[in-house]
C-alpha positions in Angstrom: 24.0 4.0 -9.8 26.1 2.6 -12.7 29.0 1.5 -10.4 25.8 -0.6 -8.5 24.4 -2.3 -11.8 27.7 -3.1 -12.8 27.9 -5.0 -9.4 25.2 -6.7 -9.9 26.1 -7.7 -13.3 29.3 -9.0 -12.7 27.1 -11.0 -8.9 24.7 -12.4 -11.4 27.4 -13.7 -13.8 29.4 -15.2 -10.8 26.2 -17.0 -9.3 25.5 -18.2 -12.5 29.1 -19.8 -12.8 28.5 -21.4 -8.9 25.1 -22.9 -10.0 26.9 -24.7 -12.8 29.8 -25.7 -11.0 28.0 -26.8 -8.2 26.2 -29.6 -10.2 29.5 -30.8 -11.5 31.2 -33.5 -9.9 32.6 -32.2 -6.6 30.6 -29.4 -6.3 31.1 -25.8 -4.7 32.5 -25.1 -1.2 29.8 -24.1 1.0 31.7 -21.1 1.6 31.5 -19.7 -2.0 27.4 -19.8 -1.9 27.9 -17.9 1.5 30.4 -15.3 -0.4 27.8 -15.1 -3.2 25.1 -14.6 -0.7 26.9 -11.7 1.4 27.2 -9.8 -1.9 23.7 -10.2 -2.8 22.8 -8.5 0.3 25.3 -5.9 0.2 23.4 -5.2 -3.2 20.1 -4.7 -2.2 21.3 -2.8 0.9 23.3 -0.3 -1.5 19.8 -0.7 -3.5 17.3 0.2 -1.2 17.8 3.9 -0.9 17.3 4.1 -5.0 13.8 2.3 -4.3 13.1 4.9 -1.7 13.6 7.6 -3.8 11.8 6.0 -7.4 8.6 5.3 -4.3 8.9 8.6 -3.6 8.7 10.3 -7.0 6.0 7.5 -7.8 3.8 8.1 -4.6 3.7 11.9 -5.4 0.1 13.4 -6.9 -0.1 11.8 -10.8 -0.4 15.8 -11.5 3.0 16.3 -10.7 3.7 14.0 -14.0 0.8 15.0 -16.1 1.1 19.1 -15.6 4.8 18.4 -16.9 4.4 16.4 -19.6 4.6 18.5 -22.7 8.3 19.3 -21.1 9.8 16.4 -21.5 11.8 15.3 -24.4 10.4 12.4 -26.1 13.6 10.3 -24.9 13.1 11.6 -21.3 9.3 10.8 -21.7 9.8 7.1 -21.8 12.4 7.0 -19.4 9.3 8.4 -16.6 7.0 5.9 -18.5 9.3 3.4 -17.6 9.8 4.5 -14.3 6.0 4.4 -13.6 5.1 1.5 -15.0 8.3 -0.6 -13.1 6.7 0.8 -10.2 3.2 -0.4 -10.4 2.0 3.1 -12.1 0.4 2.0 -15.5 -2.3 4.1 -16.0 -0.2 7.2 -14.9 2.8 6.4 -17.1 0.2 5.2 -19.7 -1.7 8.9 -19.3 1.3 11.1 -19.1 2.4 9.8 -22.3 -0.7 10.7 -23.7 -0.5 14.2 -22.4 3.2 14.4 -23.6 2.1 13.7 -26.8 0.2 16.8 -27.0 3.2 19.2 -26.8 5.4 16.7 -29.2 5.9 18.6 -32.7 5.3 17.0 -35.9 7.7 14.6 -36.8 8.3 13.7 -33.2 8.5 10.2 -31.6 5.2 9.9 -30.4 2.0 10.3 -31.8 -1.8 9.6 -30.8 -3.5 7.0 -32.6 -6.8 7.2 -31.7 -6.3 6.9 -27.8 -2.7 4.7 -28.3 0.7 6.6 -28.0 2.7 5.3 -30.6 6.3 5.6 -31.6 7.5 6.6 -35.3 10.3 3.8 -36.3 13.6 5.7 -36.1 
C-alpha cells in the first residue's frame, strides 16, 4: 500500500511538472501526456482492489463496528472513523466513536461532551 501512494506521489508531482511545462513556450510532447496517462491508469488499476476491500469492510452490518468499539485504541479508533467517513459512512464512524468513547479511560483521547466526541490536545 505504501509502495502505491508513493507512486502516486511521485505521478502527481510529475503531472504537475508537465502542466507547467506544457504552457511554456514549446510545450510538451504529446507523448509525455500519454506516458503520464498510462501511469495514472496503472494506478487506479493497482488501486482498485484496496477500494474493494475498504467497500467491503464498510458494507458490512454497522454492528460489526459498534460491538467493537471499546477495543480499539484511541489511535486505531480514528483511523476506522476515517475509514468510514472517506467512504460515505458518517453517522457510523460518527456513532462508533461515540461508543468507543465509552470504554476510553480517564485521561484518554476522547471524551463525550454532551453528545460530541472530542479529543484532549496532546
Amino acid at each position: 500500500m505504501n509502495e502505491l501512494l508513493d507512486r502516486y506521489e511521485r505521478w502527481r508531482s510529475e503531472r504537475t511538472d508537465l502542466s507547467e511545462r506544457d504552457t511554456a513556450p514549446g510545450g510538451v510532447a504529446a507523448g509525455e501526456w500519454q506516458r503520464s496517462d498510462d501511469t495514472a491508469c496503472e494506478l487506479l488499476d493497482a488501486a482498485i482492489p484496496y477500494v474493494r476491500a475498504v467497500a467491503s469492510l464498510v458494507n458490512l452490518d454497522p454492528g460489526v463496528w459498534l460491538d467493537e468499539a471499546t477495543r480499539f485504541t484511541c489511535t486505531e479508533a480514528n483511523a476506522v472513523a476515517a475509514l468510514l467517513n472517506t467512504a460515505g459512512a458518517d453517522d457510523v464512524a460518527t456513532t462508533f466513536l461515540k461508543v468507543h468513547t465509552l470504554g476510553d479511560d480517564d485521561g484518554d483521547l476522547h471524551y463525550l461532551d454532551g453528545d460530541v466526541v472530542k479529543e484532549r490536545p496532546q
